[in-house]
C-alpha positions as CSV (number, residue, x, y, z in Angstrom):
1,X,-0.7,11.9,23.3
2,X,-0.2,11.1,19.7
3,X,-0.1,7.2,18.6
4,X,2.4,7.8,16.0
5,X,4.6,10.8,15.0
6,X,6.7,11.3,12.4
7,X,10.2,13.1,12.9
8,X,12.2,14.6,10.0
9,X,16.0,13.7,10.7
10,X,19.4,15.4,9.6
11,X,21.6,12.8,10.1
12,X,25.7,14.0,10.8
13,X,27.9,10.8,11.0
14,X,31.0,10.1,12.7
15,X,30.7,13.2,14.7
16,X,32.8,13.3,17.9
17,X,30.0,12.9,20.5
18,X,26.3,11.4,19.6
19,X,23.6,14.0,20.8
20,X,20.6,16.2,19.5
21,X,21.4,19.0,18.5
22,X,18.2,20.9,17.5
23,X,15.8,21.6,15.1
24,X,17.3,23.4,12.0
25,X,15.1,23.9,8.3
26,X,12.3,22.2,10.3
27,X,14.3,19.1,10.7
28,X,15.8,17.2,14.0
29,X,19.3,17.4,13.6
30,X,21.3,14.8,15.0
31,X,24.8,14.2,15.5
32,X,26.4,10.2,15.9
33,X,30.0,8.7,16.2
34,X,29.1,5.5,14.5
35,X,29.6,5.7,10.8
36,X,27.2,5.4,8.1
37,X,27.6,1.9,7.3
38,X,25.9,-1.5,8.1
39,X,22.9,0.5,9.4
40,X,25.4,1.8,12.4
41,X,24.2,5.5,12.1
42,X,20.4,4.2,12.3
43,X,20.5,2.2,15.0
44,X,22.5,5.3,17.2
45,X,20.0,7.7,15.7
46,X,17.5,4.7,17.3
47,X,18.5,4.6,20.4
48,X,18.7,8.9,21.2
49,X,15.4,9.4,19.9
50,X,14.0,6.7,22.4
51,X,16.6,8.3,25.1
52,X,14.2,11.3,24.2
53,X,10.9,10.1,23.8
54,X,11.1,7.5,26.5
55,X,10.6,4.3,24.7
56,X,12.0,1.1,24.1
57,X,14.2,0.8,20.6
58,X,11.6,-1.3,19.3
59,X,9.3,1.1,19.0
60,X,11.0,3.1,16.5
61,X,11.2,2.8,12.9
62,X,13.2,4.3,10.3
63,X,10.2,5.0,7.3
64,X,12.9,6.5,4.8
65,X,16.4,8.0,3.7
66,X,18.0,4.2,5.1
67,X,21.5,5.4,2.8
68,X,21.0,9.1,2.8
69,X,21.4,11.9,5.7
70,X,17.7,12.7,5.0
71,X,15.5,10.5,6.8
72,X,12.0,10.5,8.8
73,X,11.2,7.9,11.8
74,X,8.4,6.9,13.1
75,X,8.1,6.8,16.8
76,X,5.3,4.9,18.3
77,X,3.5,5.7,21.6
78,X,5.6,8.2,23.1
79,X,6.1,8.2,27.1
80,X,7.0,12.1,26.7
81,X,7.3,14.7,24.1
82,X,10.3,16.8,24.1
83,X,10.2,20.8,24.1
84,X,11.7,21.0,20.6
85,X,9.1,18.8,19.1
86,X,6.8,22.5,18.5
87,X,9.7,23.3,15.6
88,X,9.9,20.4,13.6
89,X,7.8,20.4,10.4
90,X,5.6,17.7,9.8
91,X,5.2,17.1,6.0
């Protein structure tokens, strides 16, 4: 399994449920009810992806797009990789 992967993220705050919603234009798209401030989205966008990949919070890290609805994570050591994985594109 990979060490590190990096996932391309379209961010949709203040939704009215947080989930995954797929892959669309090669990016993970990702709905959240917390709203884009004080790092709020971030950290719910944190905690699905390790929901997803099975691993602690900690092991995630936002590498950039902090302000913007654009952003790629880094995920470290994942227990599992998830089915729609084979759609995102890498860059």
């Amino acid at each position: 399994m990979a060490d590190k992967l990096l996932i391309p993220v379209r961010v949709q705050p203040r939704g009215s449920k947080s989930e995954i919603l797929g892959v669309a234009d090669g990016r993970l798209k990702i709905k959240t009810t917390a709203p884009p401030t004080d790092g709020r989205a971030n950290k719910d966008v944190i905690a699905q992806l390790a929901r997803e990949f099975r691993v602690p919070p900690s092991r995630i890290s936002l590498k950039s797009g902090a302000s913007g609805r654009l952003k790629t994570f880094i995920v470290e050591n994942p227990a599992v990789l998830p089915g729609w994985l084979a759609d995102v594109a890498f860059r």
